[in-house]
MMTF fields as JSON, N, C-alpha, C and O atoms, coordinates in Angstrom:
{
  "mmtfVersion": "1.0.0",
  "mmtfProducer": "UNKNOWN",
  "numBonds": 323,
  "numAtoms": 324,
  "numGroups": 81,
  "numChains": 1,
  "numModels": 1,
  "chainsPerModel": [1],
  "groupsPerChain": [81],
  "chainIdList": ["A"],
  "bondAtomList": [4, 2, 8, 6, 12, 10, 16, 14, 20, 18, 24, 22, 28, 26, 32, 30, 36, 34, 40, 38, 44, 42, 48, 46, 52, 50, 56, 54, 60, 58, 64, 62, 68, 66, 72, 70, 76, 74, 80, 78, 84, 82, 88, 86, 92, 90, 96, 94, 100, 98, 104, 102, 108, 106, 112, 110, 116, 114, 120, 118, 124, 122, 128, 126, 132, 130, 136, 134, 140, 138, 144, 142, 148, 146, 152, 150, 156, 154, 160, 158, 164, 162, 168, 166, 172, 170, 176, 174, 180, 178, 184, 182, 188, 186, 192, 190, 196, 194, 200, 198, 204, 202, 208, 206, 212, 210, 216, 214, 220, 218, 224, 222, 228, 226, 232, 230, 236, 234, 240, 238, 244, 242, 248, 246, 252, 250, 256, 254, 260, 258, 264, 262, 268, 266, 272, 270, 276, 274, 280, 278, 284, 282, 288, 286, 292, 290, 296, 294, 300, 298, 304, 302, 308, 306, 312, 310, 316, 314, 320, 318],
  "bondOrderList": [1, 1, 1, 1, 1, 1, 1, 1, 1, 1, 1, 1, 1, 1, 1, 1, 1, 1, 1, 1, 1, 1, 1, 1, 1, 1, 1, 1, 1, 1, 1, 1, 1, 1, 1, 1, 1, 1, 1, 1, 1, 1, 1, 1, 1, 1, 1, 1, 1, 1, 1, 1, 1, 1, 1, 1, 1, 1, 1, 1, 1, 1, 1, 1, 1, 1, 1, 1, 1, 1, 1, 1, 1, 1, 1, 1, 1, 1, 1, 1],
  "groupList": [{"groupName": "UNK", "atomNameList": ["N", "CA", "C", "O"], "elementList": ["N", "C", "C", "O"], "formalChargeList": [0, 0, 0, 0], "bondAtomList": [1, 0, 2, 1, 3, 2], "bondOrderList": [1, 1, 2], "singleLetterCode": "X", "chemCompType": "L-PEPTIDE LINKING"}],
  "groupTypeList": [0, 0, 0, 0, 0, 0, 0, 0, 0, 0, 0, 0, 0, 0, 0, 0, 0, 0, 0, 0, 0, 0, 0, 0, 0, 0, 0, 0, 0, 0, 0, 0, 0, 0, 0, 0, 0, 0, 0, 0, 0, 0, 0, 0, 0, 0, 0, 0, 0, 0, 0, 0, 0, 0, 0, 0, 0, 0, 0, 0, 0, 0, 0, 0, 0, 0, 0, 0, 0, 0, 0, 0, 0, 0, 0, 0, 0, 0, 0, 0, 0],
  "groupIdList": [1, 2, 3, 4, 5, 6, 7, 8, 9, 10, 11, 12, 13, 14, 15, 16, 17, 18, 19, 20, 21, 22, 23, 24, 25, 26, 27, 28, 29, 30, 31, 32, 33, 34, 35, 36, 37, 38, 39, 40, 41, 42, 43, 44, 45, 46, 47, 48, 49, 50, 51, 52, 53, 54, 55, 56, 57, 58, 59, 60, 61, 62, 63, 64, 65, 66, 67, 68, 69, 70, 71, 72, 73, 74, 75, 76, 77, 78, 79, 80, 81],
  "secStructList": [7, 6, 2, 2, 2, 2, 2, 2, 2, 2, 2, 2, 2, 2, 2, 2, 2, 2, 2, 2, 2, 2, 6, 6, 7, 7, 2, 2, 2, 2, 2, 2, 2, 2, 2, 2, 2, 2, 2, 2, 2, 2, 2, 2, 2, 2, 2, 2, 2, 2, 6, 6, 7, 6, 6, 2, 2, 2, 2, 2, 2, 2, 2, 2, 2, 2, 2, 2, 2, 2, 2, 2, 2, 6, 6, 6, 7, 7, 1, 7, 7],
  "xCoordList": [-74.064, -74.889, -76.377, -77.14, -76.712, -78.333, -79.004, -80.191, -77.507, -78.776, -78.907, -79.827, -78.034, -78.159, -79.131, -79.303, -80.231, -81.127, -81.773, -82.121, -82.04, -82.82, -83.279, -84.425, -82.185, -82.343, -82.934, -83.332, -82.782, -83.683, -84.87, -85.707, -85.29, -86.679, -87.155, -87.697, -87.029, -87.466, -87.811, -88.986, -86.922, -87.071, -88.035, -88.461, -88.317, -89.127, -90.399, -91.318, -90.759, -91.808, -92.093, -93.18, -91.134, -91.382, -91.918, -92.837, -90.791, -91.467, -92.786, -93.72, -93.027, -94.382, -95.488, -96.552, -95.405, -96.313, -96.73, -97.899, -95.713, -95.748, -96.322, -97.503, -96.249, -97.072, -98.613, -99.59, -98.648, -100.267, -101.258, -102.432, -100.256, -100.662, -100.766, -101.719, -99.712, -100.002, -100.895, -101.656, -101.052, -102.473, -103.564, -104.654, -103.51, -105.344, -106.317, -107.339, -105.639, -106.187, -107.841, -108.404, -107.943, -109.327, -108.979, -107.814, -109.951, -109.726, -108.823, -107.593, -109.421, -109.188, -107.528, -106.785, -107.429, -105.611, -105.097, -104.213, -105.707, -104.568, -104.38, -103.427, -105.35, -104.745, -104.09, -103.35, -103.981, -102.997, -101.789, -100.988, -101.545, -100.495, -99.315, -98.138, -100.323, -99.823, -99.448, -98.272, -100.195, -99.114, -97.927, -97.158, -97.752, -96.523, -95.447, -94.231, -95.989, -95.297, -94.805, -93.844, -95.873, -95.065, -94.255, -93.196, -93.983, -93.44, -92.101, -91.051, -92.155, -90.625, -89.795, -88.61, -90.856, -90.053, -89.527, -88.749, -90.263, -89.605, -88.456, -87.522, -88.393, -86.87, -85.951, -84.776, -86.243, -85.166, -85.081, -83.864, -85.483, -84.858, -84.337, -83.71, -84.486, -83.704, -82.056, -80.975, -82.466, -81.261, -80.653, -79.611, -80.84, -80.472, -79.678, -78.636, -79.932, -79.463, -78.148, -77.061, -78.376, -77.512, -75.929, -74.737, -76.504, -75.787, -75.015, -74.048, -75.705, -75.294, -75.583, -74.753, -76.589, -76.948, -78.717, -79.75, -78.625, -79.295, -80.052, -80.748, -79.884, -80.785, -81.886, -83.089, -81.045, -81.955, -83.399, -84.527, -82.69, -83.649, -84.545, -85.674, -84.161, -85.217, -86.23, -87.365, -85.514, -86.794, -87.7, -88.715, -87.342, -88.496, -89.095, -89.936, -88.746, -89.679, -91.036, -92.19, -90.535, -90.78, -92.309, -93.474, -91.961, -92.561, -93.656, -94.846, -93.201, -93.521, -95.462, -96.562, -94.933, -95.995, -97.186, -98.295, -96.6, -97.136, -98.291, -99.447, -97.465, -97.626, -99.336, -100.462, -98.671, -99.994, -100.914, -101.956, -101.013, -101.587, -102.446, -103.651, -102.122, -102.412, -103.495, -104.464, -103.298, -103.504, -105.157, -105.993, -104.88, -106.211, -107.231, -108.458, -106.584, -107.756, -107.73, -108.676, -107.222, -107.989, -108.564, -109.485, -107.942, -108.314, -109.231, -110.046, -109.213, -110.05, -111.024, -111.984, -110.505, -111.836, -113.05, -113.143, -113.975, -115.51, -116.451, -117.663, -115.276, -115.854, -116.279, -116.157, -116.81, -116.568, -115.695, -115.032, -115.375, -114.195, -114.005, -112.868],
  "yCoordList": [-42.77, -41.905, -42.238, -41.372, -43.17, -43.973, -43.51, -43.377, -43.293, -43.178, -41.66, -41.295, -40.77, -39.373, -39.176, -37.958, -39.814, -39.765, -39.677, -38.605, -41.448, -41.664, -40.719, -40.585, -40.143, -39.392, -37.51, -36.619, -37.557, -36.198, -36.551, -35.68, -37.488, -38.099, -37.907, -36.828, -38.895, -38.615, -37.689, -37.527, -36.792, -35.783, -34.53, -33.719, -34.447, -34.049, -34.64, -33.868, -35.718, -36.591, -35.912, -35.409, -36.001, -35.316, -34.57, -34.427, -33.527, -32.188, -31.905, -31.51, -32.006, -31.995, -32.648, -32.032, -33.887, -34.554, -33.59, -33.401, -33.159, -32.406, -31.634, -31.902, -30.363, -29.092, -29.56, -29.033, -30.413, -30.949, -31.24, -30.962, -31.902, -32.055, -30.572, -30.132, -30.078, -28.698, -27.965, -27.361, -27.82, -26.842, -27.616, -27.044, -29.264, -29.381, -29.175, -28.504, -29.965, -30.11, -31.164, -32.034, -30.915, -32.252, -33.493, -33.877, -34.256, -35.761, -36.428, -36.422, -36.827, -37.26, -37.417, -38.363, -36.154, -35.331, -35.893, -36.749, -35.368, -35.983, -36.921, -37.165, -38.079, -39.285, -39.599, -40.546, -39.217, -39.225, -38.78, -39.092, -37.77, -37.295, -38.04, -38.008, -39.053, -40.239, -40.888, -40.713, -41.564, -41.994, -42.062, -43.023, -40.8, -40.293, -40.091, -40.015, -40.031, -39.835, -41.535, -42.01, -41.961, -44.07, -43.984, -44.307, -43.724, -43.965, -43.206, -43.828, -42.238, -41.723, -42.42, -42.566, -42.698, -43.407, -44.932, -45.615, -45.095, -46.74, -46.149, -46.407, -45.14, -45.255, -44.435, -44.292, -44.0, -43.701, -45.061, -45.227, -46.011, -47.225, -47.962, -48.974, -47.624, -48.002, -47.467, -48.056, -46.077, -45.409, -46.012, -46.567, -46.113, -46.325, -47.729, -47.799, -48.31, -49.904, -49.563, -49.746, -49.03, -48.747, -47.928, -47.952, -47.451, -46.363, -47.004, -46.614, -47.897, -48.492, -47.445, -47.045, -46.914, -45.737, -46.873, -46.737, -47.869, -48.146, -47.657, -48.379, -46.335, -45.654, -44.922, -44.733, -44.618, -44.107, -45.042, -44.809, -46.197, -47.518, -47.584, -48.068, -47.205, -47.857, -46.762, -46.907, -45.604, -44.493, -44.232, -43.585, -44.883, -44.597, -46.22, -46.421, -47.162, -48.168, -47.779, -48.011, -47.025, -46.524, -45.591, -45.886, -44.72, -43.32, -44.227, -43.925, -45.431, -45.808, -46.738, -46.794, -47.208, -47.806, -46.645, -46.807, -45.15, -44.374, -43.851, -43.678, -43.549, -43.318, -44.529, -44.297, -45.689, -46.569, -46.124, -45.831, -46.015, -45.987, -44.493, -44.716, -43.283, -42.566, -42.848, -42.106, -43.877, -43.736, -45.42, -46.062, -45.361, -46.531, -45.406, -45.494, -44.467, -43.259, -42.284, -41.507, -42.082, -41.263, -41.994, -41.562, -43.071, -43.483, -44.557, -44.818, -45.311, -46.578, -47.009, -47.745, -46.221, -45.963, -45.0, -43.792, -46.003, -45.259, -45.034, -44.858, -45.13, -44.858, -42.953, -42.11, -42.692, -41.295, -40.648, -41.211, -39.625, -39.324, -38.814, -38.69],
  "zCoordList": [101.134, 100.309, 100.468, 100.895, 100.218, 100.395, 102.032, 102.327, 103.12, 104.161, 104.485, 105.217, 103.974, 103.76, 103.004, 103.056, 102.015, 100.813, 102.062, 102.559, 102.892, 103.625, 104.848, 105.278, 105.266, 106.263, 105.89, 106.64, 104.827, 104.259, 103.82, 104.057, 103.27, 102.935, 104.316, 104.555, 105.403, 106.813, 107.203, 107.533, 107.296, 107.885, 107.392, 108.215, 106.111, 105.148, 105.444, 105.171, 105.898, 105.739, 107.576, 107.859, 108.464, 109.779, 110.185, 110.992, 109.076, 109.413, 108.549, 109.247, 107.374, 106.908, 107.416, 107.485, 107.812, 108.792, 110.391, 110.728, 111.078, 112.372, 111.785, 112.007, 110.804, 110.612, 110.328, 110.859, 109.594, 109.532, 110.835, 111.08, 111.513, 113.278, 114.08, 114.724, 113.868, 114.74, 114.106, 114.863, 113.053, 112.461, 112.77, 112.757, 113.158, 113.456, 112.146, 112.002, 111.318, 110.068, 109.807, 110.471, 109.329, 109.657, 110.043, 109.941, 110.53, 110.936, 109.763, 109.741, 109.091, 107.602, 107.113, 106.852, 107.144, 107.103, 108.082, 108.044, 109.179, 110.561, 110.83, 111.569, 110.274, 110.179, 109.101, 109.364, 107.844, 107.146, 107.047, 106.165, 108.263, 108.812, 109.161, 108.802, 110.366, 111.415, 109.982, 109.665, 109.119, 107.922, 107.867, 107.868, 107.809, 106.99, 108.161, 107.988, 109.141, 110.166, 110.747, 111.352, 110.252, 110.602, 109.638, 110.177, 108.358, 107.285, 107.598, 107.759, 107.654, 108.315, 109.632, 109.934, 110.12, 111.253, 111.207, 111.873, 110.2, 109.354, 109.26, 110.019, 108.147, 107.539, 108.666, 108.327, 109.674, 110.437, 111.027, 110.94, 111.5, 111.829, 110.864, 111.173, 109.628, 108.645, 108.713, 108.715, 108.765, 109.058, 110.204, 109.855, 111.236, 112.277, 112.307, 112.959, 111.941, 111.049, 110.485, 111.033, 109.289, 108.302, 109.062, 108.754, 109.848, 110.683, 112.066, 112.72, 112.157, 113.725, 114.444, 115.261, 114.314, 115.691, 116.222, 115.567, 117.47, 117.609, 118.75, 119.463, 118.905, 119.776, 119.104, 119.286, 118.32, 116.65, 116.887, 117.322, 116.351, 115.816, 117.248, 117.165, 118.291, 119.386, 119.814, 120.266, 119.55, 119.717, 118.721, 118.979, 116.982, 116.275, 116.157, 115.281, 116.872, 116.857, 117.663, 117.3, 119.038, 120.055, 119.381, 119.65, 118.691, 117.699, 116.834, 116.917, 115.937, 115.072, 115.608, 115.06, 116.773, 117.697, 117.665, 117.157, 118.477, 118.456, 117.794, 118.181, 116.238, 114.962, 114.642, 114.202, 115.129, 114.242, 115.4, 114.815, 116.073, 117.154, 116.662, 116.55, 116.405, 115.362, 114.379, 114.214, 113.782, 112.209, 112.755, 112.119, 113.643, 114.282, 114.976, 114.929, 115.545, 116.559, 114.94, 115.07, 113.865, 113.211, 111.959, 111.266, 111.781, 110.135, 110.363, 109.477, 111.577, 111.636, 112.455, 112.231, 113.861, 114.685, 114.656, 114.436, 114.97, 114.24, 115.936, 116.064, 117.178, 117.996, 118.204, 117.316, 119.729, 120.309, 120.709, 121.58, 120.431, 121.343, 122.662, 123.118]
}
């Protein structure tokens, strides 16, 4: 029951995060996007755990890298682009 919670939270957090990205929302947003978008991908390796699906777990570690990687080019770097 807990990773069916988990796995609709995610995915909610996915897909709302992706539409923020594809509209090209301000800087600001879009890195708060990447947020939400690391944060889902935690709990799918959570899921993925819970689940014994560890392909799960290795593509959103994979995502999750991504994700911060994200949230450093919009929320923390004060370089040019």
């Amino acid at each position: 029951m807990m990773d069916e919670i988990l796995r609709w939270v995610a995915t909610a957090g996915t897909i709302g995060a992706g539409l923020i990205l594809a509209a090209r929302a301000r800087p600001r947003i879009t890195g708060w996007a990447f947020v939400v978008l690391a944060a889902a991908s935690i709990i799918w390796i959570v899921v993925g755990y819970l689940t014994a699906e560890y392909a799960l777990m290795v593509q959103n570690v994979v995502v999750t890298l991504i994700n911060l990687f994200g949230i450093y080019r919009w929320l923390i770097w004060k370089g040019k682009v």
